[in-house]
N, C-alpha and C positions, 0 to 999 in steps of 0.2 A: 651721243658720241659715235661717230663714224666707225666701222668694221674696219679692222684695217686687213691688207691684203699679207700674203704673206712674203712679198716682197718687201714691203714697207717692215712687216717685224724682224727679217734678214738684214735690213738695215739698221734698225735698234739694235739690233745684237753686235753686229760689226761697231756699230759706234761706242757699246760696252765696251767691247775686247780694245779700244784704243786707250782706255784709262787703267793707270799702270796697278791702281789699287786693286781695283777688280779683280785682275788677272792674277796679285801675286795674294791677295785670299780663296781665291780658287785654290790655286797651286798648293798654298798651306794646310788648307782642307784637306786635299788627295793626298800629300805628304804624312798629315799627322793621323790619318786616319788609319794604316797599315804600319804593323812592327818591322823593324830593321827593313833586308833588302827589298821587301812585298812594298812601301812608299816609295821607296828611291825607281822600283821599278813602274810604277803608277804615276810618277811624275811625267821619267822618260817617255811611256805610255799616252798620255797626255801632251807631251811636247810634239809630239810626231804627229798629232791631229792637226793643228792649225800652226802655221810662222808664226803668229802671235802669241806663242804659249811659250817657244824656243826662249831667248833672254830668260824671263820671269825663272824659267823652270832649271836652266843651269843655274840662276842667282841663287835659288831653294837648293839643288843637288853639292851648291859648291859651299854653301851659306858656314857648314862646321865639319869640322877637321879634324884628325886626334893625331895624327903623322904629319910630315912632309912628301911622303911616297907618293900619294895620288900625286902632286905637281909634279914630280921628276920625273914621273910617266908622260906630262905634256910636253917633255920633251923630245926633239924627234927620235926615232926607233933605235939609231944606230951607236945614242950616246947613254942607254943605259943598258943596264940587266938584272934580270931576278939571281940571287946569290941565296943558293938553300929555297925552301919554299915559297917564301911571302918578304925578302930583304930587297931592296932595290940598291943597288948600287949605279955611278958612273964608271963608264970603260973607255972615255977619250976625253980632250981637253973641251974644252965648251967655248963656242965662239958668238960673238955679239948676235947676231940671226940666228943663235939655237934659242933664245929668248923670248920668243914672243907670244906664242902662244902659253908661254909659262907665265908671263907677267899678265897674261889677258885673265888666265884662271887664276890668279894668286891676288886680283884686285878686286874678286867676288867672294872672300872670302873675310867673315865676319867673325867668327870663334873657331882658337886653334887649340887644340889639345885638348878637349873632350867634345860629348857627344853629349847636349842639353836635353834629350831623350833619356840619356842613361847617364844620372852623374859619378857612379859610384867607378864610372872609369872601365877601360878595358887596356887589354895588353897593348894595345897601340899608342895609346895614353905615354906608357912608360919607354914606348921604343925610344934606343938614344938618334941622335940625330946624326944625319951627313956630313960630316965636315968637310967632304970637297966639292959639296954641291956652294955650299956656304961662303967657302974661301973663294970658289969662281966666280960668285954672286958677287962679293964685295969687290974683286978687282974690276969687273967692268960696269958693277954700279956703286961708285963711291959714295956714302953720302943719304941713301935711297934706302925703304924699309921693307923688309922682306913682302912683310904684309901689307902693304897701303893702306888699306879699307879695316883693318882688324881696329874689333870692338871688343870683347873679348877675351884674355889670355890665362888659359887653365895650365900649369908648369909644374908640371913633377921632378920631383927632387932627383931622378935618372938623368936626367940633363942638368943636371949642375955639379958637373967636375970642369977640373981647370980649363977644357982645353973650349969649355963653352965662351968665357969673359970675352976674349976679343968682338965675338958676337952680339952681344946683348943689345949695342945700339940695332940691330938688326928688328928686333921684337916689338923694339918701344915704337911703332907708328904713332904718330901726331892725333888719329882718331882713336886711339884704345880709352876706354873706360871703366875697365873693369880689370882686375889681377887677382887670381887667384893662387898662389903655391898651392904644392900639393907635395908634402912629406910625409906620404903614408908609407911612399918605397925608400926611406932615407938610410944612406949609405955612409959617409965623412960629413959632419956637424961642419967643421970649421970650413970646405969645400962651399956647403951649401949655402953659409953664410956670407962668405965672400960673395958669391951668385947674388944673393939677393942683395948687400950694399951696394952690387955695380945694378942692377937692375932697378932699386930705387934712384939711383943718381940720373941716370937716364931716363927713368918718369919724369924727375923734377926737370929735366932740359928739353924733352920730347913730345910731354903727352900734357897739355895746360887743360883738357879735358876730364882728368881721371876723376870718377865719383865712389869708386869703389878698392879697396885694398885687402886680400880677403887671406888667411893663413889657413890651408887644409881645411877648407871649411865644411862643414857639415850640416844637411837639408834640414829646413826647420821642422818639417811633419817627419824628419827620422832623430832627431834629437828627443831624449828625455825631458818632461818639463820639472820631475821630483825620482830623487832613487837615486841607488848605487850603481845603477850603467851609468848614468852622467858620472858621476863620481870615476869611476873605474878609466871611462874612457879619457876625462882629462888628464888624468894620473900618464896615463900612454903616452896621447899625444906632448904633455911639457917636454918627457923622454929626450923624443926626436927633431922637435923643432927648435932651430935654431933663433935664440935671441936676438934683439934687433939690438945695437950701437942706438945713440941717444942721437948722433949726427944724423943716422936715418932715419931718426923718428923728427928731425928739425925739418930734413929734406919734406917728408911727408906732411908738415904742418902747411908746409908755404903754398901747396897745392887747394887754388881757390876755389874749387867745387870739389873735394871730396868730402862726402857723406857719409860714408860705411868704411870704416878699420876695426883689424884685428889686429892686435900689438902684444908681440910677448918682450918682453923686458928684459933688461939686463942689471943684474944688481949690482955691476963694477961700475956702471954709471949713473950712480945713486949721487954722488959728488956733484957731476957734470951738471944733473938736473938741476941741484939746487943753485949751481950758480952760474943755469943759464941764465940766458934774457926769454921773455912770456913767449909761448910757442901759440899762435894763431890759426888754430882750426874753426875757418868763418864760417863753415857751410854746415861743421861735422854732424850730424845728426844720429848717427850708431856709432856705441866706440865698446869697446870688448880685449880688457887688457888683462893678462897673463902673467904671472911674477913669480919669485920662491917668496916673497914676502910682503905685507898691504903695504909697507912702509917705502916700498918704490913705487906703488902705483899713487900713495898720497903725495908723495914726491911729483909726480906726474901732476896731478893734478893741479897742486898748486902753482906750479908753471904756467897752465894753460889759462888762457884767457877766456873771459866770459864766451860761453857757447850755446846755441839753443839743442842741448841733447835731448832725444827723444828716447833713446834707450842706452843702458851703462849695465857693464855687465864686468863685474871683478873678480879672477881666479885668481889664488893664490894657494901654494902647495907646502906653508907652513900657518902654523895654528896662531892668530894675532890676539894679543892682548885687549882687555874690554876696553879701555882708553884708546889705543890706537882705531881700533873701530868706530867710536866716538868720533875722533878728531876727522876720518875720512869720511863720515854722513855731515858732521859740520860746513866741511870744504866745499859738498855739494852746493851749497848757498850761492856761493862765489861764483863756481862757474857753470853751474845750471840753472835754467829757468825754470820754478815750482808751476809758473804755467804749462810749459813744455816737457818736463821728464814724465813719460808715460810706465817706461820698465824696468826695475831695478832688481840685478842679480848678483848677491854679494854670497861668495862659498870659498871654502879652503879643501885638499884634501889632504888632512895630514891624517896620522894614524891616529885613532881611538883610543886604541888601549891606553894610553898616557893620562888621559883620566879616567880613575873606574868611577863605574858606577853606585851610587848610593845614596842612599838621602839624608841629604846636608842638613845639616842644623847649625848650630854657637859653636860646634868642634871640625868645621871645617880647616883643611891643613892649611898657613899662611902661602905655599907655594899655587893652590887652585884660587884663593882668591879674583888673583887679576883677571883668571879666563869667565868670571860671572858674566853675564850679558844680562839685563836687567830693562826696566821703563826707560830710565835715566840714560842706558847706552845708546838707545833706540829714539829717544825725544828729538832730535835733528831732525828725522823723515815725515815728524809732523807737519811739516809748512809744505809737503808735497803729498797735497792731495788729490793731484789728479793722477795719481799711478791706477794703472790696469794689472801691473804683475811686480808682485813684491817677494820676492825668495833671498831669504838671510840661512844658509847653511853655513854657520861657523861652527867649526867641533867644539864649543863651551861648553860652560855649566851655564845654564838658562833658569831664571829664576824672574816667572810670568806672571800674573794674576789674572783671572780673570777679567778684573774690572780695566786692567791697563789693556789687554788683549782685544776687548770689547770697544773700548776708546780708538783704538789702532782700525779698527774696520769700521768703526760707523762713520767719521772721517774720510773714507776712500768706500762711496757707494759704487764707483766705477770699478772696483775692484774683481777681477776674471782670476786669474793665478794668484794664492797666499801659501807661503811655506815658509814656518818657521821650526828648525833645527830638526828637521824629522830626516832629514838624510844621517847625520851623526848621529841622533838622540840626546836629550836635554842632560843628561848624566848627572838626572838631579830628577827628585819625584813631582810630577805633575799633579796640579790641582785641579785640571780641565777632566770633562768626561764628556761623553758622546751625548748627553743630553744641554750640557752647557755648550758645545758644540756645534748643534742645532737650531741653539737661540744665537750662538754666535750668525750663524750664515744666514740667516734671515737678513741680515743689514747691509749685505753682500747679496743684493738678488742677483745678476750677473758671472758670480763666480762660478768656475767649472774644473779648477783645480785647487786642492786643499794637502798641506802637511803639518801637521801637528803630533806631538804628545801629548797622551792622555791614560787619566789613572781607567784603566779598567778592572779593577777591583771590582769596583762597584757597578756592573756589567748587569747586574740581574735589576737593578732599579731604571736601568733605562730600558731592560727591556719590556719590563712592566709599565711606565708610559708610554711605549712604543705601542703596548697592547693597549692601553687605553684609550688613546688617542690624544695623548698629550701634549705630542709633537707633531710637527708639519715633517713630510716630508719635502727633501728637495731633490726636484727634478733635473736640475741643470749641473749638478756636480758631476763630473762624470773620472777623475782621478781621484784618489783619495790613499793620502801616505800616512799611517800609526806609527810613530817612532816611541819603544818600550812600552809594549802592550803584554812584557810578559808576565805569567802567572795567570792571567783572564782563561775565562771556559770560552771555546776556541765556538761552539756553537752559539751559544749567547749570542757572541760577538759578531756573527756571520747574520745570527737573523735580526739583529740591532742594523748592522749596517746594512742589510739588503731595505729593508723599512725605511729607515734615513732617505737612502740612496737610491732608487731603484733604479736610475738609468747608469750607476756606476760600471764604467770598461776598465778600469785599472784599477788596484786595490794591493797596496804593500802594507 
């Protein structure tokens, strides 16, 4: 092969920089590579070397947003002003040719209100908005979306008092795909709610795109997978976030490509559900509902039409009877596919005390009865065997065997995530122990999260197979939750489980 001269490789390279791909993973590179203003300045840095870098590298500079301020700086000089330190204000009326270079930087912009760097949000996040940038907007663009190009839209609850609604059509561009609220700063429930009916209503007329619909959502490697933080924190968030009306959860069905919902419920439209007509979520694939009781979310369910779900995931913040339980792992049949459901998360967080603890026998009181959870409650989830993550946290009385326990995971070898009632505790004595335990998760090679109860009484006979070499250990667990371990010798139990476990990072 011929040398080539270095003229000819100034040529290759110019013929690179013409292809737009090239150029804007360059830019992402330099971008992602430095914290806060050290990329932004590395880009510009980069922009100023070749014309060919300028476009790509405002598309990266201008790409996410947490304000409106930057744009109302591209206005010209004379029609705005800093008010206090860092507020932008306008100071004159806005005329059709003060627009232009605002609508040139406002069609580069892809996510507004956070920073996909940092999701936990910043004070800019919360700043409330201009409303006479707004109001100018709409009278000399009727019709026209603030954002054009927005994919996008993280919305904190600071901007949803009344005087945002006339607005909202403003948000919903025709390419957005993504919604996220964010009521972690929530002020007036009933304020926020009305926001969000008008803002669902406007998806369904505005955005035939949307795939995603998210509530205060929370990162998945910062979420709990077992324990009393998850616990703690949904308790918070039902608090503040306000319930959906059943109308916007109809609006939400009809949207042909959403895949990912969070839905929290409303129980005064428990009626409406059942005597709607089937809500049609064709694409749904995640769905994550929220309620004070299972008896809306099995309401729910049974409305909706067959779907291929991949993951389901049920809060509810009062304590369900063992038959209601029942009848919503049954309902699964109907509208999931046992090929397709991979993760199933069913929890309540009501209070504990309401059953003590003890070990039940023939004199248990007629009133805890119903809250048993048993083989027989749990027998639905058998026809879905290809789950990877199974977490049943009901506050019961769980009453397990071995041998049904055993059955439930040889069944599900794909099984990565199992917890059952170790967030609450069984409020009943366990017949499992760390050495039955360990025979269990052998049938579960893949697993890496476990919760269980178990009698550790007998703490000194597995540590004595543990010394023998009775048992395997496993390498791949690496959570690991004891729900009513008390009375056990606290060292026993630490060199039982270090044995078990050795690459264990979590350990409740």
């Amino acid at each position: 092969m011929p040398k080539m001269s270095v003229q000819q490789r100034a040529n290759i390279m110019y013929k690179c920089l013409e292809i737009s791909e090239i150029l804007e993973v360059i830019i992402d590179h330099v971008f992602m590579s430095s914290e806060g203003m050290e990329g932004m300045r590395a880009v510009v840095a980069l922009a100023l070397t070749c014309r060919d870098f300028l476009d790509p590298a405002l598309n990266r500079l201008w790409h996410s947003q947490e304000s409106l301020d930057p744009l109302i700086r591209t206005l010209p000089p004379t029609a705005w002003a800093f008010y206090g330190k860092s507020v932008v204000t306008i100071v004159r009326p806005l005329l059709p040719d003060d627009w232009t270079r605002f609508r040139q930087y406002a069609s580069r912009i892809k996510v507004f209100g956070c920073d996909p760097r940092h999701p936990d949000g910043s004070l800019h996040s919360y700043a409330a908005l201009n409303y006479t940038l707004l109001e100018a907007f709409v009278a000399q663009h009727p019709g026209l979306p603030l954002l054009p190009s927005l994919r996008h839209l993280h919305w904190s609850s600071g901007k949803m008092d009344p005087k945002t609604l006339p607005y909202v059509p403003l948000i919903a561009a025709p390419t957005l795909n993504t919604v996220s609220l964010d009521f972690t700063h929530h002020l007036r429930r009933d304020d926020a709610r009305a926001f969000t009916t008008a803002l669902i209503r406007s998806i369904r007329l505005h955005c035939p795109d949307l795939t995603r619909f998210l509530v205060n959502e929370l990162q998945p490697h910062t979420r709990p997978v077992i324990g009393t933080a998850l616990r703690r924190w949904l308790a918070q968030k039902r608090q503040y976030v306000p319930s959906l009306a059943f109308r916007d959860i109809m609006n939400l069905a009809g949207m042909r490509f959403l895949r990912e919902a969070q839905l929290f419920l409303d129980d005064t439209d428990v009626g409406a559900v059942h005597d709607a007509t089937a809500l049609t979520f064709s694409s749904l694939r995640v769905l994550e509902l929220h309620a004070r009781t299972l008896g809306v979310c099995l309401a729910l369910l049974k409305t909706a039409r067959s779907c291929e779900l991949e993951v389901l995931s049920i809060y509810v913040s009062e304590r369900p009877v063992a038959d209601l339980i029942f009848s919503l792992l049954s309902e699964l049949h109907t509208v999931c596919d046992p090929a397709s459901l991979h993760n199933v998360t069913l929890l309540d967080t009501a209070n504990d005390d309401y059953i003590p603890y003890r070990s039940w026998n023939a004199d248990m009181p007629s009133r805890y009865r119903a809250f048993v959870v048993d083989a027989h409650t749990l027998a639905p989830l058998a026809a879905f065997t290809q789950l990877r993550t199974l977490v049943v946290e009901f506050s019961a009385i769980y009453d397990m065997q071995e041998a049904s326990l055993t059955r439930m995971l040889s069944a599900r070898p794909q099984l990565e995530v199992f917890s059952l009632g170790a967030m609450h505790g069984w409020h009943a004595a366990s017949t499992l122990t760390l050495s039955s335990l360990a025979r269990m998760l052998t049938l579960c090679p893949q697993l890496r999260a476990c919760g269980l109860a178990l009698d550790c009484s007998c703490v000194e006979l597995d540590v004595a197979a543990c010394r023998a070499g009775a048992l395997r250990p496993n390498h791949l667990v690496a959570t690991l939750c004891l729900a009513d371990r008390k009375g056990a010798d606290e060292l026993l139990l630490a060199e039982c489980v270090q044995y078990l476990f050795p690459n264990l990072r979590c350990f409740e």
